[in-house]
LOLUMTOR-611617 format. One record per atom (N, C-alpha, C, O): residue number from 1; atom name; x, y, z. Coordinates in Angstrom, 2 decimals. Example, Ala and Ser with C-alpha at 12.3 -4.5 7.8 and 13.67 -1.06 7.14 Angstrom:
BEGIN
(node 1, N, (13.19, -5.69, 7.80)),
(node 1, CA, (12.30, -4.50, 7.80)),
(node 1, C, (13.20, -3.30, 7.80)),
(node 1, O, (14.24, -3.32, 8.46)),
(node 2, N, (12.85, -2.25, 7.08)),
(node 2, CA, (13.67, -1.06, 7.14)),
(node 2, C, (12.90, 0.03, 7.87)),
(node 2, O, (13.41, 1.14, 8.04)),
% end
This chain:
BEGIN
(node 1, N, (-1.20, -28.72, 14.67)),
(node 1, CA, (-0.45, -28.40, 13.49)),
(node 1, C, (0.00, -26.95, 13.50)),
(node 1, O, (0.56, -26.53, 12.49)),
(node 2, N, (-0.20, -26.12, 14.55)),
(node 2, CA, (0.00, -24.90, 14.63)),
(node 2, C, (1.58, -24.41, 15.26)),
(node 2, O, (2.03, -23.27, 15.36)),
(node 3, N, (2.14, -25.58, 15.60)),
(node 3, CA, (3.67, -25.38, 16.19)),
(node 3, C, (4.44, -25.98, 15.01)),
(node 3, O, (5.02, -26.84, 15.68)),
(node 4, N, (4.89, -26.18, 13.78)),
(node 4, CA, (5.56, -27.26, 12.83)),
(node 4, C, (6.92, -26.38, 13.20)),
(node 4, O, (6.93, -25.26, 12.69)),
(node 5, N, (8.10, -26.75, 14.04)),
(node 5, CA, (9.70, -26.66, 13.70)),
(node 5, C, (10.40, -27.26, 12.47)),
(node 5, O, (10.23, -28.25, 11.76)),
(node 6, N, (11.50, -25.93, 12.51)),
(node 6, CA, (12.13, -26.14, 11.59)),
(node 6, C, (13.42, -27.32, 12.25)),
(node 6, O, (14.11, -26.79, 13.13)),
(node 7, N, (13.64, -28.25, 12.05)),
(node 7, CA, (14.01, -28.88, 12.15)),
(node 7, C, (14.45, -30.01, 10.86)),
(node 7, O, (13.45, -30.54, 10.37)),
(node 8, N, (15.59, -30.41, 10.34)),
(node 8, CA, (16.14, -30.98, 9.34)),
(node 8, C, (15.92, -32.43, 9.57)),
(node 8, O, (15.72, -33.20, 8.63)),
(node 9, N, (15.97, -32.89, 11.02)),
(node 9, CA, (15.20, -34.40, 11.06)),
(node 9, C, (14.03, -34.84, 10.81)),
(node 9, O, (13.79, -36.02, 10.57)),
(node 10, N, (12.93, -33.64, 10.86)),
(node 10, CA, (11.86, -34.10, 11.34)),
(node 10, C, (11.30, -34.62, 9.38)),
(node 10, O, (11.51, -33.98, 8.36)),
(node 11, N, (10.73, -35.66, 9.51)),
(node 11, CA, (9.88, -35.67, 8.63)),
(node 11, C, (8.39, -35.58, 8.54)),
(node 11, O, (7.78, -35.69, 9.61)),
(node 12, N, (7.65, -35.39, 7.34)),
(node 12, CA, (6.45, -35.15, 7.41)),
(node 12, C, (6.02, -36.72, 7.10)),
(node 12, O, (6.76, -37.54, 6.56)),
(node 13, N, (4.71, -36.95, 7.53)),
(node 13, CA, (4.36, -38.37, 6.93)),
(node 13, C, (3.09, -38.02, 5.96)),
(node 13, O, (2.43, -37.00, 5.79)),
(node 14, N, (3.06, -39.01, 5.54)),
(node 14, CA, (2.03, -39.48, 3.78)),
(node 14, C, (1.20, -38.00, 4.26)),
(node 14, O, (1.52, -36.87, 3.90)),
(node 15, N, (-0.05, -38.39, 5.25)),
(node 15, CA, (-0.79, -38.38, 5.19)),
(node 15, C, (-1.13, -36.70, 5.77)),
(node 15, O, (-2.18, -36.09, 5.63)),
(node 16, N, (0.37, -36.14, 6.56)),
(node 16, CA, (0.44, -34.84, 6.83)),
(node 16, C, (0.83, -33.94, 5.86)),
(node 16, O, (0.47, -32.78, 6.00)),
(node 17, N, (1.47, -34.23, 4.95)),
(node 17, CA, (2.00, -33.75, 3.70)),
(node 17, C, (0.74, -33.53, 2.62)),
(node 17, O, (0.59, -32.57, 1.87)),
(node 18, N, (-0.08, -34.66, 2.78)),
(node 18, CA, (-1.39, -34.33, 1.69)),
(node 18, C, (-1.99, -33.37, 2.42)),
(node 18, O, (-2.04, -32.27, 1.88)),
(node 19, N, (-2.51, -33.48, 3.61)),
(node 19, CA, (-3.52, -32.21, 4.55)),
(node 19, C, (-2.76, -30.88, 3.98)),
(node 19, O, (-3.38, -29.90, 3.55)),
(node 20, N, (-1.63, -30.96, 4.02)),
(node 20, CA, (-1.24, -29.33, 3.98)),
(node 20, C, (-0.95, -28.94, 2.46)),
(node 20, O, (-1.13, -27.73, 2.30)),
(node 21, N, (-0.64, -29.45, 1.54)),
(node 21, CA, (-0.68, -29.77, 0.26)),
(node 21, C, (-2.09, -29.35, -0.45)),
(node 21, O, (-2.21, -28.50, -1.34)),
(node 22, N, (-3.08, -30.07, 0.11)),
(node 22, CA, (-4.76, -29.88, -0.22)),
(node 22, C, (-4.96, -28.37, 0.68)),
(node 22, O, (-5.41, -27.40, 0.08)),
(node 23, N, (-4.55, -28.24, 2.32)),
(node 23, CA, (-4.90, -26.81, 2.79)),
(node 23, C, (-4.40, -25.49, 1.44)),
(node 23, O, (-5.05, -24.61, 0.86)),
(node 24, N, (-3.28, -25.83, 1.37)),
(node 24, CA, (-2.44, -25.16, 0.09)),
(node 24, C, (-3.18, -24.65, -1.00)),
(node 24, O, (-3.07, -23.45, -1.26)),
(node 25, N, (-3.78, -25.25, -1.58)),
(node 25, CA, (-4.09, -25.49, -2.92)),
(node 25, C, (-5.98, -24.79, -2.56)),
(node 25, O, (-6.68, -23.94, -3.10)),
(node 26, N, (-6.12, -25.63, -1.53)),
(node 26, CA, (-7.73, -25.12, -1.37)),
(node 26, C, (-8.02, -23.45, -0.92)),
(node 26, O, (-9.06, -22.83, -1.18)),
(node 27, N, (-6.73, -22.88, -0.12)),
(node 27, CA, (-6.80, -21.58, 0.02)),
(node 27, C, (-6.28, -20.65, -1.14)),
(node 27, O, (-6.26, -19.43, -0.95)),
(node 28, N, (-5.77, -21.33, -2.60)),
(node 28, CA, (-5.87, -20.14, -3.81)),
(node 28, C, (-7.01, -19.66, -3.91)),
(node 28, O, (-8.17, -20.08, -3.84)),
(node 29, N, (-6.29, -18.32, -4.17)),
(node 29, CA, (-7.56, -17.54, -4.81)),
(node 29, C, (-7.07, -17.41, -6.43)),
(node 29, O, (-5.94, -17.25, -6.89)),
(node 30, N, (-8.92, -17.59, -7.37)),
(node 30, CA, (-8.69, -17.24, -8.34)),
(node 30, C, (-8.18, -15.86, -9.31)),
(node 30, O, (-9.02, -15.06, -9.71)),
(node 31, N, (-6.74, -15.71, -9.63)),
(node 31, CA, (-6.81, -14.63, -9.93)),
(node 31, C, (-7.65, -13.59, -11.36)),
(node 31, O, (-7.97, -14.15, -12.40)),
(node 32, N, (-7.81, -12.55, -11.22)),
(node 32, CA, (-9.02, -11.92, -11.96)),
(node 32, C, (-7.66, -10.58, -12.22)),
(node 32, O, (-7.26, -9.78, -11.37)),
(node 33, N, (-7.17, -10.72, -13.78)),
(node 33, CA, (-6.30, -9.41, -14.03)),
(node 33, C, (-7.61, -8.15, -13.74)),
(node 33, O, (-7.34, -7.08, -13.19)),
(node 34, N, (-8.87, -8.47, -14.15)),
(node 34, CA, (-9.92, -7.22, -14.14)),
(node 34, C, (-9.24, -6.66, -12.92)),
(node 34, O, (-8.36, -5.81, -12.77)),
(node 35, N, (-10.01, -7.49, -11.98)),
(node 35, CA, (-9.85, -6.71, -10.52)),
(node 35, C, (-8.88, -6.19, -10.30)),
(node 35, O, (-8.83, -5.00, -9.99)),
(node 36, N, (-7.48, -7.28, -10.45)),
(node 36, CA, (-6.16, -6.51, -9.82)),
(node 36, C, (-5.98, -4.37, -10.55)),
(node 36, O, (-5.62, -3.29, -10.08)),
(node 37, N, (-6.55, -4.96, -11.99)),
(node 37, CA, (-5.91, -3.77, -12.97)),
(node 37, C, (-6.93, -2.29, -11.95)),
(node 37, O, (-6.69, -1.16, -11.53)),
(node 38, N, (-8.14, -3.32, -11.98)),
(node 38, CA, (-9.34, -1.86, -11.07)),
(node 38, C, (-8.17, -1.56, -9.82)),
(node 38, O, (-7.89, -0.41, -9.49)),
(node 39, N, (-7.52, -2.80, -9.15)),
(node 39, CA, (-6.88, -2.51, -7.64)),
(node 39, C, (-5.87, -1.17, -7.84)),
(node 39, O, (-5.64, -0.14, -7.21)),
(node 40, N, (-5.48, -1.65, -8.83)),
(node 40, CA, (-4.10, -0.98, -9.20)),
(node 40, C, (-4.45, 0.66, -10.32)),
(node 40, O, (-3.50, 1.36, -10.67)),
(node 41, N, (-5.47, 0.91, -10.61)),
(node 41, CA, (-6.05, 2.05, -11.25)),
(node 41, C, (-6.69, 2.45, -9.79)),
(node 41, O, (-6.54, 3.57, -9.32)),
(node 42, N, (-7.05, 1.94, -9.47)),
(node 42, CA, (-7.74, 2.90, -7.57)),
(node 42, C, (-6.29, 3.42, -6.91)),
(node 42, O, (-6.13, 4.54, -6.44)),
(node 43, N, (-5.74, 2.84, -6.94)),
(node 43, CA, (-3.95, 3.09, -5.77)),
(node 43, C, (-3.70, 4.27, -6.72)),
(node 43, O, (-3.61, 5.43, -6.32)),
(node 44, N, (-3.59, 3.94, -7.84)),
(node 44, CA, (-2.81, 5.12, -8.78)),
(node 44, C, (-3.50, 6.62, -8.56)),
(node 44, O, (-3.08, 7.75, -8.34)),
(node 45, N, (-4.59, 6.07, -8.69)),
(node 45, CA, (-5.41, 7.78, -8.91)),
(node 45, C, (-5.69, 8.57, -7.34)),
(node 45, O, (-5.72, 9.76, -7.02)),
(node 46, N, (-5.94, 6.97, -6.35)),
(node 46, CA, (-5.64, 7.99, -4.76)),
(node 46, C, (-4.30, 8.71, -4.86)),
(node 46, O, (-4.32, 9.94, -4.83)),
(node 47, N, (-3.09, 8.05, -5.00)),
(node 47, CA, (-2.03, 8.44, -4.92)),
(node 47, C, (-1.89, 9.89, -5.72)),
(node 47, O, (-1.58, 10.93, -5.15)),
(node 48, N, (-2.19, 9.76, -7.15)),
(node 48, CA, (-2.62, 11.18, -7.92)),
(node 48, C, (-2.81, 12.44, -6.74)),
(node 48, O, (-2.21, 13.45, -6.39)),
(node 49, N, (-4.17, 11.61, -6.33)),
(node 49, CA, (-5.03, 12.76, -5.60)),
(node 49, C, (-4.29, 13.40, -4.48)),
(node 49, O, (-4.45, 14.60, -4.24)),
(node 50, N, (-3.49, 12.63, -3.79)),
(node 50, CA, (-3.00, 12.62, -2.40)),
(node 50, C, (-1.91, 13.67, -3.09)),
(node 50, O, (-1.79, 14.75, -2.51)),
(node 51, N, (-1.04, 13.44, -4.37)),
(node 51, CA, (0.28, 14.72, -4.16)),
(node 51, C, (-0.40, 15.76, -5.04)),
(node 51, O, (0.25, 16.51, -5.77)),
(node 52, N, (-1.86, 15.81, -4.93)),
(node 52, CA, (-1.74, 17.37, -5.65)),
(node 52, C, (-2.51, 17.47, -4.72)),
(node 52, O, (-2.39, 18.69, -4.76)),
(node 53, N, (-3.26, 17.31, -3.83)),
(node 53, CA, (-3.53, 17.60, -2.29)),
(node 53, C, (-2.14, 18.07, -1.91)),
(node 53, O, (-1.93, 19.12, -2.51)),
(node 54, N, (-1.23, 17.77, -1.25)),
(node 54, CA, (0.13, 18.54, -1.02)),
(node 54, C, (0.56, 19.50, -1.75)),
(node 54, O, (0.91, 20.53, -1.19)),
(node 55, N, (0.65, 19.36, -3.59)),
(node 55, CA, (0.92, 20.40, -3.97)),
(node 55, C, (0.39, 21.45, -3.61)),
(node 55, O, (1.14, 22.34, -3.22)),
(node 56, N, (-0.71, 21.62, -3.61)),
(node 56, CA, (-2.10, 22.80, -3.27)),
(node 56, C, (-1.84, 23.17, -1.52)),
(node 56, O, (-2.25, 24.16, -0.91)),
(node 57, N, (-1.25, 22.33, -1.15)),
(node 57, CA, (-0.66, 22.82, 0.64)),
(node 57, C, (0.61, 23.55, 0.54)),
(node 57, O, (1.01, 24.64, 0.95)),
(node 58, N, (0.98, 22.81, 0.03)),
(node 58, CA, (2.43, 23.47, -0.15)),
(node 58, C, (2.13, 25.17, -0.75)),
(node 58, O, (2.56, 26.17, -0.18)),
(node 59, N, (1.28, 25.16, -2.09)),
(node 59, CA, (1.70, 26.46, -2.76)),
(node 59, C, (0.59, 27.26, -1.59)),
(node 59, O, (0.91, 28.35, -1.12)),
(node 60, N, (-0.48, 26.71, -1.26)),
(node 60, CA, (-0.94, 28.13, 0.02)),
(node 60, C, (0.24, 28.23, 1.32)),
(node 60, O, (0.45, 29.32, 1.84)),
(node 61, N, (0.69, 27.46, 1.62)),
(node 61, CA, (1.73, 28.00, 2.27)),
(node 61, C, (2.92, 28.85, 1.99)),
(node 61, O, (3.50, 29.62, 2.75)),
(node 62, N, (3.17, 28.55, 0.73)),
(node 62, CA, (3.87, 29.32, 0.48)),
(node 62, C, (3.24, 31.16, -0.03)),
(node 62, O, (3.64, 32.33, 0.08)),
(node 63, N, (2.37, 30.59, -0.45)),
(node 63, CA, (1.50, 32.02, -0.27)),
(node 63, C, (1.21, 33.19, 0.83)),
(node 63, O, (1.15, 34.40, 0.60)),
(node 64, N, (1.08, 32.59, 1.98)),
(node 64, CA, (1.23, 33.01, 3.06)),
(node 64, C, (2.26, 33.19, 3.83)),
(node 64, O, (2.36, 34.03, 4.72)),
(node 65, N, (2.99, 32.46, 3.53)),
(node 65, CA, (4.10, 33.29, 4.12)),
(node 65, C, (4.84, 34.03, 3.00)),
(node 65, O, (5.94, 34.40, 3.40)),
(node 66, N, (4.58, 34.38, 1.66)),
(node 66, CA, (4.75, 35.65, 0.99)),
(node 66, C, (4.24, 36.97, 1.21)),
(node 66, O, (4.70, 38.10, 1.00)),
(node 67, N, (3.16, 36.54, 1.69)),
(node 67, CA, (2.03, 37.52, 2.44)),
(node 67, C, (2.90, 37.76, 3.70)),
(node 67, O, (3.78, 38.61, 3.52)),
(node 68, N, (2.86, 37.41, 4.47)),
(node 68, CA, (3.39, 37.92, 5.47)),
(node 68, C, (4.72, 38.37, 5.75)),
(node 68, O, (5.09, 38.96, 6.76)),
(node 69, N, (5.50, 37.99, 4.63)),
(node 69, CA, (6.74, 38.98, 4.31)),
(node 69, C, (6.34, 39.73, 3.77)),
(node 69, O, (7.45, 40.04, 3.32)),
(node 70, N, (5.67, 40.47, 3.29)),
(node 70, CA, (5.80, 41.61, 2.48)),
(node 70, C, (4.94, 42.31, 3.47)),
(node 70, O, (5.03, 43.54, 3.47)),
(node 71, N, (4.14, 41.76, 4.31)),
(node 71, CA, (3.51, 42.61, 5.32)),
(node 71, C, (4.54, 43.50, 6.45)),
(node 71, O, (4.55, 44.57, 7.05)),
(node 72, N, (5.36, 42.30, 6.27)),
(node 72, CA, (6.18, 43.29, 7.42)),
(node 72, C, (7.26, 43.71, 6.43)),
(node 72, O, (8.05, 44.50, 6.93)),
(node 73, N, (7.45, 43.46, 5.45)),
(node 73, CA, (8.59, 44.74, 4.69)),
(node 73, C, (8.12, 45.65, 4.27)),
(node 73, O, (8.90, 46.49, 3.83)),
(node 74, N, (6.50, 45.97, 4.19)),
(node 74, CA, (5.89, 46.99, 3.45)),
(node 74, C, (5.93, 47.06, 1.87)),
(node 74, O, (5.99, 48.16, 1.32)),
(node 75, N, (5.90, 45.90, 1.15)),
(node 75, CA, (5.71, 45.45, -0.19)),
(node 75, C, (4.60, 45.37, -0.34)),
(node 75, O, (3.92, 45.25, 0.68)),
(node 76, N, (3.83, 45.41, -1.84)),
(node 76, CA, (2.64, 44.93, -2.00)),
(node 76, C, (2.91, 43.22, -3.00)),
(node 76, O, (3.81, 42.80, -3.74)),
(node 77, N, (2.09, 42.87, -2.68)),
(node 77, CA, (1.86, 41.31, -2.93)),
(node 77, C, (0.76, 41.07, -4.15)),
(node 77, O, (0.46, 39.93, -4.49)),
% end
């Protein structure tokens, strides 16, 4: 059952149509809004975390290389 073509002739019979019908149905999962909402409050707050991780890269970089312009223009910083 691991090769099925697409093919417009082919038909399924009774008894192949129920197997995959029942495979169908027996591989739902029950959905749980709890969990998804926890799935989806975890993504949010990594994601949070992840662009003020960058922000905080970004502004020491930019720090440093303020620093180091003014090192070589003879500014104080």
């Amino acid at each position: 059952m691991s090769e099925l073509t697409l093919n417009q002739n082919a038909r399924l019979t009774d008894a192949l149509e129920r197997d995959l019908l029942r495979g169908a149905m027996e591989s739902q999962q029950n959905i749980q809004p709890q969990a998804l909402l926890k799935q989806a409050g975890a993504a949010i707050a990594r994601a949070a975390g992840a662009f003020a991780d960058y922000v905080a890269d970004v502004h020491d970089a930019m720090n440093r290389a303020r620093a180091a312009s003014a090192h070589y223009t003879g500014s104080q910083w």
